[in-house]
N, C-alpha and C positions, 0 to 999 in steps of 0.2 A: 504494500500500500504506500503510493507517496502524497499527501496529504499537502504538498506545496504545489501537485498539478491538477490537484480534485476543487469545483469550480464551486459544484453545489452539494449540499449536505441533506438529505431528505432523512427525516426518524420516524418510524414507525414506533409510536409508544412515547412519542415524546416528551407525556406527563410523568412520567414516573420520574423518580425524585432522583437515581442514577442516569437515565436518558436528559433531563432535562439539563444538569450541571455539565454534559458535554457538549448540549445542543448551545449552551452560554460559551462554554470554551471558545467552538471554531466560532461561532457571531463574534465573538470581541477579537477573533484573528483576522476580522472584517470577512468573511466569508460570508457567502449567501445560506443560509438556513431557515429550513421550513420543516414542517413535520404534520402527522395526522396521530388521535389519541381518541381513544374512546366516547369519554366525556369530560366538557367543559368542567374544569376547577380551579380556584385560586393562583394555583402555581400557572394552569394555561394561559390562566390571565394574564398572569405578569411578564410571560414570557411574549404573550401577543401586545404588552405594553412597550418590550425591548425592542422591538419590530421583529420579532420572530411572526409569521405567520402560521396560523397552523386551525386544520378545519376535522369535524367530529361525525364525519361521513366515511365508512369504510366502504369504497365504491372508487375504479380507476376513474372512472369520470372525473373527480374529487384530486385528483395527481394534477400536481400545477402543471401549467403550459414550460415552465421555463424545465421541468423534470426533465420530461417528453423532449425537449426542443435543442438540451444542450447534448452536446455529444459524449454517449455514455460512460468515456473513460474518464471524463470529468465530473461524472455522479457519483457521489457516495451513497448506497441506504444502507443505516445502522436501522438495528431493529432491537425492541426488548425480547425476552425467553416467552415474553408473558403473550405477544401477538398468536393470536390465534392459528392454528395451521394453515385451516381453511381462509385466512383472510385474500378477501378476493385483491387488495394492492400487492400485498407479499407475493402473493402467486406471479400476478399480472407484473410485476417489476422482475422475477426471476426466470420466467418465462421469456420477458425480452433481453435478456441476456445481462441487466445491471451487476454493477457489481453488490452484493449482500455482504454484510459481515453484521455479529453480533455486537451487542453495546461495550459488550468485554474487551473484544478484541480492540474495538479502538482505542478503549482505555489502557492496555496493555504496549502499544503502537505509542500513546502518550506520554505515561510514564518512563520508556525506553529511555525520554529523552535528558532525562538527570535523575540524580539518588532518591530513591522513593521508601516510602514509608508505607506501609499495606499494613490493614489492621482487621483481620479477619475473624470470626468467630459465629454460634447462633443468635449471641443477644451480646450487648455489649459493643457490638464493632463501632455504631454510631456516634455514640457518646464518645468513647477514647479517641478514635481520627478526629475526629471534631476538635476535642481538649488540647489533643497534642498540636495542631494546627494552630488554636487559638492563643499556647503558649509559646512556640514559632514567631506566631506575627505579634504576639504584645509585647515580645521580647527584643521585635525588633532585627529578627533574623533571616523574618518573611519566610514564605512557602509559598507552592500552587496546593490547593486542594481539591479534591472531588470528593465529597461530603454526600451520604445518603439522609440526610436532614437538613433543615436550614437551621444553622447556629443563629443562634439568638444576640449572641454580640455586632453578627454581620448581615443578618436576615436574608441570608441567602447561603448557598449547597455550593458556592464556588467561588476559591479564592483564587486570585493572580497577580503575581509578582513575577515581572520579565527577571529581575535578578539575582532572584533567589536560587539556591543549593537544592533543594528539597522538594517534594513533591509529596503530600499526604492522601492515601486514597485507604476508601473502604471497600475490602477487598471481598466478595459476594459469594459466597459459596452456594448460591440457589444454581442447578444449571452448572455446576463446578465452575464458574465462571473464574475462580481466580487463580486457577492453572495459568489463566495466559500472560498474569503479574513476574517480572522477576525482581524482587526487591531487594534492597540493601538491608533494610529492616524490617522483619515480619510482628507480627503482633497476633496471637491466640491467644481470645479470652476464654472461650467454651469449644465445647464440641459435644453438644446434647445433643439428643435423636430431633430432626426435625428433616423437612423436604422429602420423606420416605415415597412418596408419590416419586421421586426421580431417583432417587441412590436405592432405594428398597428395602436395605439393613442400614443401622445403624452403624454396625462395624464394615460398610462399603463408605459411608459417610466418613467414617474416622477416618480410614485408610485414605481419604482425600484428604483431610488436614494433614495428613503426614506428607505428602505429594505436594502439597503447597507451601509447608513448611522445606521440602529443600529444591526449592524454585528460587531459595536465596541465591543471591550473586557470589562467587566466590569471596572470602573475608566478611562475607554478610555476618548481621547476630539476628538472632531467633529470641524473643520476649515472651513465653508462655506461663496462663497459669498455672500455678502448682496443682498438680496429681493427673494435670489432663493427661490423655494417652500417646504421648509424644514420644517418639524414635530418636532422640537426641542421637543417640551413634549411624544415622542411615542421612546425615546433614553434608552438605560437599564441605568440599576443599575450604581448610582456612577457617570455618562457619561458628562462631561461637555462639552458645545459648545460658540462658538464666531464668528461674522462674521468680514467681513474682508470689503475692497474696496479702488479699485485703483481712485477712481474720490469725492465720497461723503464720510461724515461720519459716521463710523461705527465702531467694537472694535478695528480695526485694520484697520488704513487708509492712503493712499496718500493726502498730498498737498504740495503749491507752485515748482507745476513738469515745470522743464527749459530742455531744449533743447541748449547742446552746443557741437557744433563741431562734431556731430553724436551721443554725448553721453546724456543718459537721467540723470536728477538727480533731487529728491524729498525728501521732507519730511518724514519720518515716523513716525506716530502719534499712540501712544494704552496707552491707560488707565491713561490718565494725562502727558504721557511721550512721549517727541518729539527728534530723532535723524536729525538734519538741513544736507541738501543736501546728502544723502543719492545717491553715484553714481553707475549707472546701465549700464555694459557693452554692452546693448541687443539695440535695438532702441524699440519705440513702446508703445504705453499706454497702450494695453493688458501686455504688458510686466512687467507695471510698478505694473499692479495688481497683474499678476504671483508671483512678486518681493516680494508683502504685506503679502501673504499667507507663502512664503518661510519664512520671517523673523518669522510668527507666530510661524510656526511649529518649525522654530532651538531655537527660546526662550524658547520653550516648551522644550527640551531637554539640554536646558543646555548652548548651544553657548553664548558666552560674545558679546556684540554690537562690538567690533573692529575685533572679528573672523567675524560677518556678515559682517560687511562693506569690508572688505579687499576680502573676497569670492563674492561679487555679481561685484565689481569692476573688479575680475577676469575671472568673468564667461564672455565664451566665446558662448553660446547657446548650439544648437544642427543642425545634419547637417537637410538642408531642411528646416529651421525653420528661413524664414527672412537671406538666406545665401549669403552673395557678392561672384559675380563670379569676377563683373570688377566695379572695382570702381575707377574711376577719373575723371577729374573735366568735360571732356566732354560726359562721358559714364557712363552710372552705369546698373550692369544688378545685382537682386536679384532673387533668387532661393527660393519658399515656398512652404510647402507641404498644405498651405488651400485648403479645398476640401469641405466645406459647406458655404452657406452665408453668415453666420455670420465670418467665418475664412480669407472670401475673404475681407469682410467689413472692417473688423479691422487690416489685410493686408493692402492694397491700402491706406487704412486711413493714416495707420503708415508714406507711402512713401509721402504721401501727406505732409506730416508735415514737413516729413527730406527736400524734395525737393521740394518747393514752387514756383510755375512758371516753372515748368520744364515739360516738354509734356511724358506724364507715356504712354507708351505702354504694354500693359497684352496680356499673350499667357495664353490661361486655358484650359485643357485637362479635361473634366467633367467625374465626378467617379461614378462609376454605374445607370445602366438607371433609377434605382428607385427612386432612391437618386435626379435624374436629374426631374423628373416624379412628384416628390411630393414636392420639392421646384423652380419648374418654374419660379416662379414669383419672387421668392427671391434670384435666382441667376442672374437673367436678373437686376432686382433693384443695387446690388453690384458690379457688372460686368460695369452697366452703370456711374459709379467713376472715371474711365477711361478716358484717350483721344481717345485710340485706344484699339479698343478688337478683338483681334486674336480668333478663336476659334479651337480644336482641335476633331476628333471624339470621342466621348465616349469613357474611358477606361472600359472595361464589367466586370475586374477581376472574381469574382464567377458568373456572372450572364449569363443569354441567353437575347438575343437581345428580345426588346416590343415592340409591330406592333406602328408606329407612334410616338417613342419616343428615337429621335434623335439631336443634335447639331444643325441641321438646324430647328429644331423647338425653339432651347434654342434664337439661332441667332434672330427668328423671332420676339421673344417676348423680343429684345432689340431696347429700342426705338431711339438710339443713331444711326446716319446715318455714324459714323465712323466704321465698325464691318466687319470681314471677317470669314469665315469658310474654310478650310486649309488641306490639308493632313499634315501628320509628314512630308513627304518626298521631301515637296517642302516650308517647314516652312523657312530655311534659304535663299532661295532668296528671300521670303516674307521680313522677317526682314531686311536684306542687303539691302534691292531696294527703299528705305525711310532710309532718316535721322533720328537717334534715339537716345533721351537724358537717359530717363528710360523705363529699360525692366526689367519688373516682369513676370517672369513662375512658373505657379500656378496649383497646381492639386497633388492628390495622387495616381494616374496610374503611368506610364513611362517615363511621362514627364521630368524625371531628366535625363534620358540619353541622350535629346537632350541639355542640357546646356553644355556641356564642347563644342560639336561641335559649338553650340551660341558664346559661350565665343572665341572660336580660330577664328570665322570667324570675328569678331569684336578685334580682338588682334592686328590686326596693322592699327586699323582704329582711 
């Protein structure tokens, strides 16, 4: 691929939140870029505000004039995993002989181009790329990033600095997509059972982290948490490794973590060397892990202890990730994108901790039937943390509906006699009709577009 003789840029999926942060990329390289997306959202907005054009008709007809008109070695279509097989432009563009490649590969082709930073895992990757980026650029050191969230310090999924060293990406394991990464610096936070609908087993999924894990560049280091199932001796040439952890000790670890006034603050402990109260903008113990890992990899490049402490102090997250809508002292509504058990676990956990004695209400929109299908009993376990659990129908994204595998079966298998199942559309009188101290909405479907209506119907309450 050369990307300095490619004219126009066409995306297939160009909302998603990895597609959209390279479809900014080449626009800001002054290239022409367009794309088509299922349905209008926020982010398509703003990208149709950038002059990005992009329209929500899957139909060739719908292929700009200029696709069709320029000469095809100067098209590019990047496409998401998530586009449909059937989709009639996919076909229709590969059928006339375009060139296709996935959102990975470009991304892969981008980072080539200087020292990157890949932060890979099932839950967790967002948040730390993001951190580590944000202490990068507060420090003054700059980065490019491609972010699967919009950071909250910069309201947007894409940083760029022509002369920066580095390059921070979130490296995707849906689709094995971060096979086609070779980083300087890898980053595994997890490697829990999830995407079984593509890998099959669990232990075919592991065996991909360990594949991406020596995708390192020779002399590369490898940042993993402690106990995951990491092959440290199957690493190339030169390749050093260290674990980390936010609870126990390991090269890189948390302890005496306090809780004051919403704010987390800990220890950081690595290699005989202790920085005292260490404060962390984020709430949350998964957080204070995320935190551990971030410090490793900026030590690793160079950051001074007073450039980290001053950036993780500052860091404000990322949207969707543990996000106050309303917070006073007789309300508090958070906003999270957990969509697997374990995200919901360490979610609810976190709130349990800030708000002790306080009756937590959960709305959770479950995300693909698969996903729903093969952690049943691990989302019913996490879900039951709760004092009240709202449930939402399955969001399908890519998927077709599975005979018997539905919300009311997720409901059933909660043993908790406080629990409802809900349309969207009658979810606010749900919540309005009971007094409510904490509301957590949780899910990686649509669910964010009912928080602002949540939020307003509760704003003079």
């Amino acid at each position: 691929m050369n990307f300095e003789e490619t004219e126009v840029y066409y995306f297939l999926g160009i909302g998603g939140i990895g597609m959209s942060a390279i479809a900014r990329y080449f626009h800001a390289q002054g290239k022409l870029v367009m794309g088509y997306d299922k349905t209008s959202t926020p982010l398509t907005t703003e990208l149709e505000m950038e002059g990005i054009a992009v329209h929500f008709d899957d139909s060739v007809l719908e292929i700009p004039p200029v696709v069709r008109h320029t000469p095809k070695e100067k098209v590019l279509v990047i496409y998401t995993p998530a586009i449909p097989r059937d989709s009639q432009e996919l076909n229709w563009l590969a059928d006339q002989g375009y060139t296709l490649i996935k959102r990975s590969q470009a991304l892969g082709v981008i980072t080539a181009q200087s020292k990157s930073i890949a932060v890979a895992g099932t839950h967790g990757k967002t948040t730390t790329s993001s951190m580590i980026a944000h202490l990068l650029k507060h420090s003054g050191k700059g980065c490019n990033a491609f972010l699967g969230g919009i950071a909250t310090n910069y309201g947007t999924n894409l940083l760029l600095d022509k002369n920066a060293e580095w390059t921070v990406v979130e490296a995707d394991e849906y689709d094995r997509s971060f096979l086609t990464l070779s980083p300087t610096i890898s980053v595994i936070t997890s490697t829990d059972a999830d995407h079984l609908d593509i890998y099959g087993s669990h232990e075919y999924m592991k065996e991909s982290f360990n594949l991406f894990a020596q995708k390192l560049v020779a002399g590369g280091l490898l940042i993993y948490r402690k106990d995951l199932p990491i092959d440290v001796s199957a690493l190339g040439s030169g390749v050093k490794s260290l674990d980390y952890s936010g609870s126990s000790q390991a090269g890189h670890f948390a302890s005496s973590i306090d809780i004051r006034e919403g704010r987390y603050y800990f220890d950081y402990n690595a290699q005989g060397e202790s920085w005292p109260a260490v404060e962390l903008g984020l709430p949350g113990m998964h957080n204070v892990e995320n935190a551990v890992s971030a410090i490793a990899v900026c030590r690793a490049v160079g950051l001074t202890e007073g450039e980290i402490r001053s950036g993780l102090s500052s860091f404000q997250g990322v949207k969707r990730r543990f996000e106050y809508h309303i917070r006073r002292d007789d309300l508090v509504l958070i906003d999270d994108y957990a969509h697997h058990p374990e995200e919901l676990r360490a979610c609810i956990s976190s709130v349990r901790q800030l708000y002790p004695g306080k009756h937590i209400t959960g709305v959770f929109q479950p995300h693909l039937f698969t996903r729903t299908r093969d952690f049943l009993p691990e989302f019913a376990r996490s879900l039951e943390l709760l004092d009240d659990i709202i449930l939402l129908p399955i969001y399908p994204a890519r998927e077709l509906p599975l005979p018997g595998i539905d919300s009311q079966l997720l409901l059933d298998n909660i043993s908790k006699p406080t629990k409802k199942l809900v349309e969207k559309q009658v979810l606010l009188a749900e919540l309005t009709g009971s007094p409510r101290q904490v509301i957590v909405m949780l899910g990686a479907g649509d669910i964010d577009a009912l928080v602002s209506p949540v939020a307003a119907a509760f704003s003079g309450k």
